[in-house]
Backbone as CSV, one residue per row, in Angstrom:
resi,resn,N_x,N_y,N_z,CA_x,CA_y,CA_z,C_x,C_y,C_z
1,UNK,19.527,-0.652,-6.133,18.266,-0.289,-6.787,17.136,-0.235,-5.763
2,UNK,15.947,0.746,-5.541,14.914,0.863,-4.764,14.073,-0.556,-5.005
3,UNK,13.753,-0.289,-3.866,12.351,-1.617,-3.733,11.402,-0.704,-3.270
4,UNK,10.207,-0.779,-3.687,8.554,-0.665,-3.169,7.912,-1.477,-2.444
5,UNK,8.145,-1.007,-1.481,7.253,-2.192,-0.024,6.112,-1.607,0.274
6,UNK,5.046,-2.625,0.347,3.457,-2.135,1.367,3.423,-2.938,1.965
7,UNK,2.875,-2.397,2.966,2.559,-3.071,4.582,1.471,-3.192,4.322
8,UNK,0.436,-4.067,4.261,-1.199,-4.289,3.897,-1.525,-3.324,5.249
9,UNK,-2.595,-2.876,5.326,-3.501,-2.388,6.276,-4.255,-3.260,7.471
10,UNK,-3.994,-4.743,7.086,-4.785,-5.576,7.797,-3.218,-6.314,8.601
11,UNK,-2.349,-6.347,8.304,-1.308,-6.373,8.634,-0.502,-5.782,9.917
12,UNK,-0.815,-4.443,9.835,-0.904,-3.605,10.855,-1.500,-3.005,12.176
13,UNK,-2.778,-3.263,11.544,-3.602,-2.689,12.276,-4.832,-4.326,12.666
14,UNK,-5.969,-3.772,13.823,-6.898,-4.827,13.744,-8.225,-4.461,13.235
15,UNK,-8.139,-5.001,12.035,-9.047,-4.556,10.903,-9.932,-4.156,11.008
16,UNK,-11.091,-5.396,12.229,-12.404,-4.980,12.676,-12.472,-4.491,13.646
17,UNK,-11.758,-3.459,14.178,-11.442,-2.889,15.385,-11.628,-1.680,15.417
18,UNK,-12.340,-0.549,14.906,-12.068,0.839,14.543,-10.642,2.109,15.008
19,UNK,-9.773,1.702,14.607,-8.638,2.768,14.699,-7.240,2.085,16.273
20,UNK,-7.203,0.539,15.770,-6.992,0.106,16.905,-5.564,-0.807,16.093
21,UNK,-3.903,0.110,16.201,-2.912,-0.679,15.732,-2.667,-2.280,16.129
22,UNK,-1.992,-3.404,15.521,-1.737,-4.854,15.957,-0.426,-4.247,16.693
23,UNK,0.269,-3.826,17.875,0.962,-3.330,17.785,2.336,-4.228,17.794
24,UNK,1.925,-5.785,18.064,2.916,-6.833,17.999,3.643,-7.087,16.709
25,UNK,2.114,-6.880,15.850,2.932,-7.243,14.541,3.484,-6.001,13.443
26,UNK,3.073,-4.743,14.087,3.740,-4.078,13.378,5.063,-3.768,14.021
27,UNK,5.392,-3.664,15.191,6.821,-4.082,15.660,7.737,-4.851,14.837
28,UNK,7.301,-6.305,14.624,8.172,-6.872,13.772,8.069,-6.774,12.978
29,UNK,7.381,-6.097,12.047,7.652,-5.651,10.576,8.995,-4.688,10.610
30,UNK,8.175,-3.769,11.638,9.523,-2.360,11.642,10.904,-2.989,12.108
31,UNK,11.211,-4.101,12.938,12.014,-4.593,13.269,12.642,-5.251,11.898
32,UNK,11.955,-5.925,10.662,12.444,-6.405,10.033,13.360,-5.333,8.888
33,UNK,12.200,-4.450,8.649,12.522,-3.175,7.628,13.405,-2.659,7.878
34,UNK,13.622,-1.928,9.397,14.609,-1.313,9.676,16.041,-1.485,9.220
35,UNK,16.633,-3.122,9.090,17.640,-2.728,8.403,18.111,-3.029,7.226
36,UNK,17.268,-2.543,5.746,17.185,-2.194,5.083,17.142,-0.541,4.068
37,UNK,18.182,-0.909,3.414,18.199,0.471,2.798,17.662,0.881,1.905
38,UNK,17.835,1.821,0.973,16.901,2.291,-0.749,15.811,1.848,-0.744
39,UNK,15.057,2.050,0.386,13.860,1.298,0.537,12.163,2.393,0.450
40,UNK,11.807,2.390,-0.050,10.484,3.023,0.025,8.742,2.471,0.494
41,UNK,8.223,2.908,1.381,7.168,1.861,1.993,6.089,3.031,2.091
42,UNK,5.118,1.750,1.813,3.726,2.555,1.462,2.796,1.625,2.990
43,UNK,1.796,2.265,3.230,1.098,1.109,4.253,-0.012,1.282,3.754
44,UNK,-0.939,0.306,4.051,-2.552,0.477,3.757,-3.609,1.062,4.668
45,UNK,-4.686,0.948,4.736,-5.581,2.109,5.799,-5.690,0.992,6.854
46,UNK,-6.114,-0.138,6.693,-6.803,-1.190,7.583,-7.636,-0.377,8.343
47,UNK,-7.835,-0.506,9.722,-9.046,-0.319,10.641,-9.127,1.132,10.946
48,UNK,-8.280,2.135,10.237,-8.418,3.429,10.367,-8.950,4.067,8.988
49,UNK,-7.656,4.058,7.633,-8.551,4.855,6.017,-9.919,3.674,6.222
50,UNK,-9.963,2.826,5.841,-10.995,2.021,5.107,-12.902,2.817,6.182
51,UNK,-12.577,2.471,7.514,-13.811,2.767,8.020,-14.449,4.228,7.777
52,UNK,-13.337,5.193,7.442,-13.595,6.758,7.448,-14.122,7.037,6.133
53,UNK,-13.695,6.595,4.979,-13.846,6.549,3.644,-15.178,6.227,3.524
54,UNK,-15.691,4.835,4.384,-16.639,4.486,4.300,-18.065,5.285,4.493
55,UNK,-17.986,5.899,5.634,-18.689,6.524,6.160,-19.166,8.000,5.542
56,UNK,-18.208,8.496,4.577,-18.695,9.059,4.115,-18.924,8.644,2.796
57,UNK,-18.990,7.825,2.155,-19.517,6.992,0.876,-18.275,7.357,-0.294
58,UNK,-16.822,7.546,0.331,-15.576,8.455,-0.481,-15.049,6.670,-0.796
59,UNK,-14.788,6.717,-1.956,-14.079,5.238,-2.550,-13.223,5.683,-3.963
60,UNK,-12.985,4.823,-4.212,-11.599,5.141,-5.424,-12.379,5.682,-6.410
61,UNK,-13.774,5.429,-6.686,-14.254,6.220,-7.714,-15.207,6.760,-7.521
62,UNK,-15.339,6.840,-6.073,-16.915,8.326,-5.940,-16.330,9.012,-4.844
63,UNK,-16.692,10.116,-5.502,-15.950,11.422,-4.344,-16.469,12.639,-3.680
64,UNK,-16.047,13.297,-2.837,-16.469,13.734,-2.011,-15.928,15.950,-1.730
65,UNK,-17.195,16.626,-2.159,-16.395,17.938,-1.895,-16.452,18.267,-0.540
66,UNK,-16.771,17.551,0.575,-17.242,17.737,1.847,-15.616,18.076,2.489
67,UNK,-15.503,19.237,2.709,-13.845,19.375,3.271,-13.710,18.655,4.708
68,UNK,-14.875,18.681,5.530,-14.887,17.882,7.096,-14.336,16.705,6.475
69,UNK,-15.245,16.216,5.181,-14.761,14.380,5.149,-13.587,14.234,4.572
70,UNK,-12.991,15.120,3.830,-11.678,14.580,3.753,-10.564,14.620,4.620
71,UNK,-11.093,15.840,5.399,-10.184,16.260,7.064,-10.294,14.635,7.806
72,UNK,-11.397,14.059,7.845,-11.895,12.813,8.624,-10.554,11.740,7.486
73,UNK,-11.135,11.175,6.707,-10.254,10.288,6.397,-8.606,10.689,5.846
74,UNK,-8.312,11.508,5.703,-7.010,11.924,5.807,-6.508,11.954,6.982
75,UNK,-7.574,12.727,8.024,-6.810,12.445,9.614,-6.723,10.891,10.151
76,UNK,-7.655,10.135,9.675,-7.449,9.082,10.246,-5.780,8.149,9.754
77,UNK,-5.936,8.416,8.068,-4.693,7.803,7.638,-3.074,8.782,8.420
78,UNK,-2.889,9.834,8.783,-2.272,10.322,9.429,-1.988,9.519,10.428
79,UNK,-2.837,9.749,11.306,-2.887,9.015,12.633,-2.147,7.724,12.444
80,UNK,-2.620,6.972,11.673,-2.010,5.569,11.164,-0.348,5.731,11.176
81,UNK,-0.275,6.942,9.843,1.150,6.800,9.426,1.942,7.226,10.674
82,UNK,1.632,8.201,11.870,2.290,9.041,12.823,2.818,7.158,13.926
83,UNK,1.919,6.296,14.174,2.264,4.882,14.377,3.162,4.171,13.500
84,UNK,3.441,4.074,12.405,3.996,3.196,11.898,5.532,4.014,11.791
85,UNK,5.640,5.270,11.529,6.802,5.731,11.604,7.094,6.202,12.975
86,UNK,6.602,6.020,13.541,7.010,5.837,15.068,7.634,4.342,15.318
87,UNK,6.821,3.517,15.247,7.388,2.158,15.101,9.019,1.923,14.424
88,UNK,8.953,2.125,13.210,10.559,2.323,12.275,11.495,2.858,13.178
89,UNK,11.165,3.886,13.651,11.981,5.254,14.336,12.573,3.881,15.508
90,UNK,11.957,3.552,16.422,12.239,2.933,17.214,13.469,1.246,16.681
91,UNK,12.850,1.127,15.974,13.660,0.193,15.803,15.313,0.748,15.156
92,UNK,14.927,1.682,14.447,16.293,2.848,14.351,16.125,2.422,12.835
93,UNK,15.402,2.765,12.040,15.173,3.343,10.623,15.136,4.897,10.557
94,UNK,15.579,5.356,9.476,15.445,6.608,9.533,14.162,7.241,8.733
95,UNK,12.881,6.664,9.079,11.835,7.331,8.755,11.066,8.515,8.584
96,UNK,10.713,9.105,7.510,9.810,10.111,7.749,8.648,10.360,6.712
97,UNK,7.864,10.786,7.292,6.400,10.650,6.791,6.406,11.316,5.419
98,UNK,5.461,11.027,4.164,5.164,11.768,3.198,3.530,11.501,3.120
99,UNK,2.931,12.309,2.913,1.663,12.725,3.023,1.118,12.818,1.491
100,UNK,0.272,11.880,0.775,0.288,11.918,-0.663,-0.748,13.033,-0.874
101,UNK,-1.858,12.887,-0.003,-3.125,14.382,-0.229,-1.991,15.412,-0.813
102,UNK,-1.282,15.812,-0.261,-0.233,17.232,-0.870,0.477,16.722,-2.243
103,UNK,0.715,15.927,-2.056,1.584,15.673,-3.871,0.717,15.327,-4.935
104,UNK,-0.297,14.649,-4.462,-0.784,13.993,-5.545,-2.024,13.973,-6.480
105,UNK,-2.767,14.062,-7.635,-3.785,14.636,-8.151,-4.563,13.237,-9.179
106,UNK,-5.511,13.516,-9.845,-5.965,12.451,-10.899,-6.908,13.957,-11.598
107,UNK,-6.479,12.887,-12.883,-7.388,14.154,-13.896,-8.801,13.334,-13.839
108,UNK,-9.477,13.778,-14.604,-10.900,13.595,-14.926,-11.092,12.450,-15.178
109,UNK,-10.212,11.449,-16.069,-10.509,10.304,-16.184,-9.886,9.399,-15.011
110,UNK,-9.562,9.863,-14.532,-8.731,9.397,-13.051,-7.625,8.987,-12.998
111,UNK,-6.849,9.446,-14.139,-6.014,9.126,-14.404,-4.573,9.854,-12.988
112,UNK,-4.127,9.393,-12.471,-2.915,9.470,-10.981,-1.781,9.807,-11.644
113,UNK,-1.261,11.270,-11.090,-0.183,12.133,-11.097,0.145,12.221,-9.657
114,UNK,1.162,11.516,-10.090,1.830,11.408,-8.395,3.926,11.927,-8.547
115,UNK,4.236,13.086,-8.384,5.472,13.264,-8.370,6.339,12.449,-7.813
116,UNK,7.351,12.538,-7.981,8.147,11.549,-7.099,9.701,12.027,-6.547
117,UNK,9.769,13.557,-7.117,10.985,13.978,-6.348,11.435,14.732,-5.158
118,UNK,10.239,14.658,-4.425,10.613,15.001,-2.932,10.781,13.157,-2.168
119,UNK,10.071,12.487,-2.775,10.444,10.716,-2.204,12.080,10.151,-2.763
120,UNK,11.857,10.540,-4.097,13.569,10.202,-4.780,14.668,11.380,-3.742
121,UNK,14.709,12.457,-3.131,15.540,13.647,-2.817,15.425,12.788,-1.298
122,UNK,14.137,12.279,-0.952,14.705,11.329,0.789,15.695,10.354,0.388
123,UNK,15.276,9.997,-0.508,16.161,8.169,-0.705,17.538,9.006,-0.334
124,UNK,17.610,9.823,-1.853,19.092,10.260,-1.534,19.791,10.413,-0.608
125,UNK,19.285,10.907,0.396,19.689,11.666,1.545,19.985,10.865,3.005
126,UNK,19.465,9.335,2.712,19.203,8.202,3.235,18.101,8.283,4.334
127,UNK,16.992,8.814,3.898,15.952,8.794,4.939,14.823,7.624,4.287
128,UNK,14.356,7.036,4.257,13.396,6.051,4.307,11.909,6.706,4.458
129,UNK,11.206,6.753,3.191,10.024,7.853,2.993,8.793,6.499,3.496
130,UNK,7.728,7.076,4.216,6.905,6.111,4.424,5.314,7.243,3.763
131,UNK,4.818,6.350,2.570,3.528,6.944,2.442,2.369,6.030,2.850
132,UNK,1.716,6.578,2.593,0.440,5.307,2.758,-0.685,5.674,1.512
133,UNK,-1.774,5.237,2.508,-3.134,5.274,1.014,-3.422,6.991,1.811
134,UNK,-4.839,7.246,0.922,-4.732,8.963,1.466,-5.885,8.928,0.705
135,UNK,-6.583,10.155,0.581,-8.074,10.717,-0.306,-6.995,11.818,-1.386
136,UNK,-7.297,12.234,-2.360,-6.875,12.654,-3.367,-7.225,13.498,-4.233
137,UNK,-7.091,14.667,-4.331,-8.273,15.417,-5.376,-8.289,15.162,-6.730
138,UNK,-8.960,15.204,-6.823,-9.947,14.183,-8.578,-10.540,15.303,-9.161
139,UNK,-9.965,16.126,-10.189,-10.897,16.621,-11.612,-12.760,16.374,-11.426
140,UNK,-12.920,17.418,-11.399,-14.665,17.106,-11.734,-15.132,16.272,-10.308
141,UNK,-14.620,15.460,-9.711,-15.293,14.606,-8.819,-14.630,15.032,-7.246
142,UNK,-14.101,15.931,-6.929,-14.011,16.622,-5.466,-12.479,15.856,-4.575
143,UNK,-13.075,14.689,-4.077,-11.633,14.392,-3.341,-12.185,12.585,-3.706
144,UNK,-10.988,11.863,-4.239,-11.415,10.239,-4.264,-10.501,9.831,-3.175
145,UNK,-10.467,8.084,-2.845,-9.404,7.363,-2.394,-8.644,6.916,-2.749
146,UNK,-7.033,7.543,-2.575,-5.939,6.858,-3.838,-5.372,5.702,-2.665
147,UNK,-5.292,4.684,-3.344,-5.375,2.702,-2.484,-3.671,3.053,-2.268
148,UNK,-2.910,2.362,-1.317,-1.633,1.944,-1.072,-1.120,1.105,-2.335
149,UNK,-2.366,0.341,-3.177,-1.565,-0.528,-4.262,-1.351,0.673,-5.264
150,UNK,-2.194,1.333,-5.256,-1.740,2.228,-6.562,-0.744,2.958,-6.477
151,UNK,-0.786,3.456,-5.347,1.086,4.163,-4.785,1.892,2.978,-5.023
152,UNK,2.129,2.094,-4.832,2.878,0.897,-5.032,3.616,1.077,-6.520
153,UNK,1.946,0.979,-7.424,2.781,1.372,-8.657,2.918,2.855,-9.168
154,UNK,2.748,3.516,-8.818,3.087,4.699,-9.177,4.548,5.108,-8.685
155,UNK,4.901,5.072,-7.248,6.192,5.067,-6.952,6.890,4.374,-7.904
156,UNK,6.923,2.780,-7.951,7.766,2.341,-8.898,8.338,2.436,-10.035
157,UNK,7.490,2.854,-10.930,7.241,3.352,-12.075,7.866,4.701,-11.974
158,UNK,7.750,5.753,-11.160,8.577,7.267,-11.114,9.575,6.875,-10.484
159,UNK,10.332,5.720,-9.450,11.318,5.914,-9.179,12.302,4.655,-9.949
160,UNK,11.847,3.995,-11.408,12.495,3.258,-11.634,12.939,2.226,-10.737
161,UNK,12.345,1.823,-10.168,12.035,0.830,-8.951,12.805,-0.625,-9.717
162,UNK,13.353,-1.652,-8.812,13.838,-2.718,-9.327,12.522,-3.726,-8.516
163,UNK,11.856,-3.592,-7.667,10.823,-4.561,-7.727,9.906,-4.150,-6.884
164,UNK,8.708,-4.196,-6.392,7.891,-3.676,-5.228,6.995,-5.045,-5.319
165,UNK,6.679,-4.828,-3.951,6.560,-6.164,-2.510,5.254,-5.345,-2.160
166,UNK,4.264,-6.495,-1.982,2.707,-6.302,-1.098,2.599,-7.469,-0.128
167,UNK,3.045,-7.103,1.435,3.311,-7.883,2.568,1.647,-7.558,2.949
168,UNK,1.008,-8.734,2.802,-0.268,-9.153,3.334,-0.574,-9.994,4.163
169,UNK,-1.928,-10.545,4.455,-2.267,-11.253,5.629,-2.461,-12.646,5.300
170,UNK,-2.023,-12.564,3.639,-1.875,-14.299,3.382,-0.866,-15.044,3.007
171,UNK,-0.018,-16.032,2.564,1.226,-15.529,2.187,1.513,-15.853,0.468
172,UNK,0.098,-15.423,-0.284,0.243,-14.918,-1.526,-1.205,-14.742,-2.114
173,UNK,-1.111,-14.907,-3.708,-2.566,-15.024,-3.985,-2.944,-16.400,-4.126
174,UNK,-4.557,-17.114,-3.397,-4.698,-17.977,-3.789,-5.435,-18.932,-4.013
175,UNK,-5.610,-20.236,-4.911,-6.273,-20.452,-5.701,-7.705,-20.848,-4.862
176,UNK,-8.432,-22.137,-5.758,-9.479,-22.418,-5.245,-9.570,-23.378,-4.276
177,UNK,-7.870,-23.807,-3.710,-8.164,-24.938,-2.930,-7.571,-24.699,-1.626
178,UNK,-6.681,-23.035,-1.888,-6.076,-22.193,-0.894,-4.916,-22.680,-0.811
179,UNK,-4.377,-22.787,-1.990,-3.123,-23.019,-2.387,-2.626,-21.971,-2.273
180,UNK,-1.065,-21.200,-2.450,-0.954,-19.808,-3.596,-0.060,-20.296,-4.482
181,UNK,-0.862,-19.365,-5.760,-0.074,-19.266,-7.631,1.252,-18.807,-7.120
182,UNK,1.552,-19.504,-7.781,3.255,-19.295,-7.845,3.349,-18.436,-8.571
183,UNK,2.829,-18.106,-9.537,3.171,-16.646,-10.449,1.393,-16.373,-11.362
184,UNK,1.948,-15.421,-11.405,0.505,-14.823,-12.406,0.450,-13.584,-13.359
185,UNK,0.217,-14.170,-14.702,0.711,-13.251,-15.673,0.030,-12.529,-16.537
186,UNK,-1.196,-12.618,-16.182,-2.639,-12.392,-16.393,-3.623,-12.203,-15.880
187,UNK,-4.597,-11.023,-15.609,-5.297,-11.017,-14.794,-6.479,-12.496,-15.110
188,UNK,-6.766,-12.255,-16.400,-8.113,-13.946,-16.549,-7.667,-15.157,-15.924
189,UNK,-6.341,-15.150,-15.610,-5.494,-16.380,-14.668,-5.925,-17.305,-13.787
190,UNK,-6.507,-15.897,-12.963,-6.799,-16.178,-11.651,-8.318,-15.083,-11.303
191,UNK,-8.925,-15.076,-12.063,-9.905,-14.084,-11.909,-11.538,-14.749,-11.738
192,UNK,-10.986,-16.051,-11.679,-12.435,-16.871,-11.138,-12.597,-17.398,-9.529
193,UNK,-11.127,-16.647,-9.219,-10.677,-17.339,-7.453,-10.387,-16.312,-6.790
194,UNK,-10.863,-14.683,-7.504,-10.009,-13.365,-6.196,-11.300,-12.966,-6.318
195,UNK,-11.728,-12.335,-4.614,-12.788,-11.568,-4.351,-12.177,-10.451,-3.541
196,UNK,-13.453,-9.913,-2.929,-12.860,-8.768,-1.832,-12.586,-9.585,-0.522
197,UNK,-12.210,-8.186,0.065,-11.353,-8.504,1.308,-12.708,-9.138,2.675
198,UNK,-12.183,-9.593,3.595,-13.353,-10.306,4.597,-13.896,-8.693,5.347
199,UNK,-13.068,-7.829,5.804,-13.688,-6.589,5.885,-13.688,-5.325,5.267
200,UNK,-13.948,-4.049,5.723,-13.924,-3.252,4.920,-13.268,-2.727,4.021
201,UNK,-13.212,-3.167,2.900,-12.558,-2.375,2.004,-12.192,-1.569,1.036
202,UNK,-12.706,-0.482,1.212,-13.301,0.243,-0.433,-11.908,0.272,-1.506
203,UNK,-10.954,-0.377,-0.998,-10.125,-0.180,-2.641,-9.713,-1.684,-3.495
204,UNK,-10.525,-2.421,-3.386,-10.809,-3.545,-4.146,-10.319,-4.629,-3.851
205,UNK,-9.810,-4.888,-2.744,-9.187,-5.917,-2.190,-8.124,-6.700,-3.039
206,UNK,-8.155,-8.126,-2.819,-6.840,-9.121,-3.576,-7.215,-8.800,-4.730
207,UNK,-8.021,-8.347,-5.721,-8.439,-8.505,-7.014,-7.869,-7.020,-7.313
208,UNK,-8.032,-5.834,-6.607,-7.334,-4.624,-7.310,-6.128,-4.907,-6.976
209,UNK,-5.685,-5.490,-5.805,-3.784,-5.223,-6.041,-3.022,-6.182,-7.168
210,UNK,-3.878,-7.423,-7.928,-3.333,-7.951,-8.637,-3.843,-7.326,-9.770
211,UNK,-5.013,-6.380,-9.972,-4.892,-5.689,-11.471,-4.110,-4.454,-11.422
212,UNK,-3.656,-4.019,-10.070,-2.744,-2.787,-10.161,-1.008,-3.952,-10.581
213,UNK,-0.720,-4.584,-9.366,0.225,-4.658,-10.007,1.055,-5.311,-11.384
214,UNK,-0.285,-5.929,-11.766,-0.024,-6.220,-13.443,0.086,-5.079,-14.715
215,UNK,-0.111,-3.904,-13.821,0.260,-3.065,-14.647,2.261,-2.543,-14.556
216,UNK,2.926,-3.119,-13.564,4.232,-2.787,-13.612,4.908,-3.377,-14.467
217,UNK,6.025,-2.489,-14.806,7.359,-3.170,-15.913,7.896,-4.225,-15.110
218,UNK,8.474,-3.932,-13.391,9.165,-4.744,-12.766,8.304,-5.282,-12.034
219,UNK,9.001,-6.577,-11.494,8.123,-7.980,-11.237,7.823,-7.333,-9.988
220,UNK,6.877,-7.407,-9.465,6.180,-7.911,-8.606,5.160,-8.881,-7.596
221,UNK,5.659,-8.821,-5.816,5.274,-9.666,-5.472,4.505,-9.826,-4.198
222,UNK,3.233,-10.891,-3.849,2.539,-10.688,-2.743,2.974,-11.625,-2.053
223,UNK,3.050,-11.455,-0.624,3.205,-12.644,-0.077,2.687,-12.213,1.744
224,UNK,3.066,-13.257,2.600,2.783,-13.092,3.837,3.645,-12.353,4.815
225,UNK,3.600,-11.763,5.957,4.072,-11.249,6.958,5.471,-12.284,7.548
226,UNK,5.173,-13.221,7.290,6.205,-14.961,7.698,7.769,-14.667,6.987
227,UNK,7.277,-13.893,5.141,8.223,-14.211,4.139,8.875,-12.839,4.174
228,UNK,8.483,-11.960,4.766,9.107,-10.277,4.426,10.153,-10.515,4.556
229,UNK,10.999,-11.146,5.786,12.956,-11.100,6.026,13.224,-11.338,4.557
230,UNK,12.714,-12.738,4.188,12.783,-13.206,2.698,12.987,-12.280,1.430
231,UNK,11.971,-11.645,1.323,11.368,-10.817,0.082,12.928,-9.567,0.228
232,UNK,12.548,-9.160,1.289,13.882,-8.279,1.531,15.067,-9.228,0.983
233,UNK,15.423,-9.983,1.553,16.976,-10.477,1.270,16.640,-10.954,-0.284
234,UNK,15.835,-10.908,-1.227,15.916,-11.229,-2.188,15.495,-12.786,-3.017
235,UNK,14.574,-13.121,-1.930,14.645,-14.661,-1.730,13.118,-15.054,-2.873
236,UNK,12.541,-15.769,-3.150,11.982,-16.018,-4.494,10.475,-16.864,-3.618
237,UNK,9.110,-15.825,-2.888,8.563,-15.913,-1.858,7.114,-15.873,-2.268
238,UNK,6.049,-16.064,-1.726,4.866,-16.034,-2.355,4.494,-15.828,-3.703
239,UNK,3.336,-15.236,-4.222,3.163,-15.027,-5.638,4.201,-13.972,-6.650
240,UNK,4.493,-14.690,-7.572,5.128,-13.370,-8.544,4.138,-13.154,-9.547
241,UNK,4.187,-11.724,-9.804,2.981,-10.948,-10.635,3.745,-10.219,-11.589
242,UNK,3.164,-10.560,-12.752,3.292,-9.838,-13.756,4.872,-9.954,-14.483
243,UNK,5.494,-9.221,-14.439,6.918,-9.517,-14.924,7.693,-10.438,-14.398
244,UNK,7.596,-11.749,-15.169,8.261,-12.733,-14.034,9.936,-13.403,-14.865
């Protein structure tokens, strides 16, 4: 059965750094992923989408008809993904890029149409699809930012996914004493202890990936960069969300 993996953006890259990969630690991610199969991976913008988005005032819900600015933050998330599947490649995954700007749309209410059978036709084929976050054209509102969590669940959900994984920079969600919840089944749960992220982030930080992924059928889970071998082999690792 597929798994849905994201690589956080802060994970990867050095956040407050403008367009500047961690390249140690995304090595061992790709080192870990690599040998894993039916696998589908999304990454986040970190120090490349998030600063470009910014700059032109483009966020998950205000958008932009400026074609330079979506050339700008689409090229930057490119750039990103052309590193991270470079990374895979090397470790000998059989990676290749999918680019969501081309597949993917939101109607007017913003509601996300995201296909999923050119990503299901890689699995098949045993190639290992890597998307990331991307800008998106939006009904009425020009081009928005569609987040890596929302691909998270949208993949899952179109590919009948058996669980999807958000490998972050903490190793779950957590509370007020910097504990992490062992599970969370509700967003009011934990909604007096999640803020945004320490830097830039226009797609809502720990608080949108736990209201995105409380919207999945299958469980999902956050945890740290430490637990990924884990999460992969199936092992029972930072926070579980939602379907537990």
């Amino acid at each position: 059965m597929t798994t849905v993996l994201k690589l956080g953006g802060s994970v990867i890259t050095e956040k407050g750094d403008p367009e500047t990969v961690d390249a140690e630690a995304l090595e061992a991610a790709a080192d870990v992923v690599a040998g894993h199969g039916d696998l589908v991976l999304v990454h986040g913008g970190g120090s490349f989408g998030h600063p470009a988005a910014e700059r032109h005032g483009v966020s998950v819900t205000t958008g932009t008809t400026d074609s330079a600015a979506v050339r700008d933050i689409h090229g930057a998330m490119a750039r990103l993904n052309e590193h991270v599947v470079g990374a895979l490649a090397d470790a000998g995954a059989p990676a290749v890029p999918v680019h969501p700007l081309s597949l993917a749309s939101r109607d007017s209410e913003g509601e996300l149409t995201l296909p999923t059978n050119a990503v299901s036709g890689l699995l098949d084929q045993g190639f290992l699809p890597v998307l990331h976050g991307d800008s998106v054209v939006h009904a009425d509102a020009g081009v928005t930012v569609l987040s890596g969590d929302e691909l998270v669940v949208s993949l899952a959900e179109g590919l009948d996914a058996e669980r999807a994984g958000l490998c972050s920079t903490v190793p779950g969600v957590l509370d007020s004493s910097g504990e992490v919840v062992p599970e969370i089944r509700a967003f009011e749960d934990v909604a007096g202890v999640l803020g945004g992220s320490d830097a830039t982030d226009v797609t809502g930080g720990m608080a949108g990936k736990v209201r995105a992924l409380l919207e999945l059928d299958a469980p999902a889970t956050v945890f740290g960069p430490e637990a990924l071998a884990g999460f992969l082999a199936g092992e029972r690792v930072g926070t579980r969300i939602g379907h537990i």
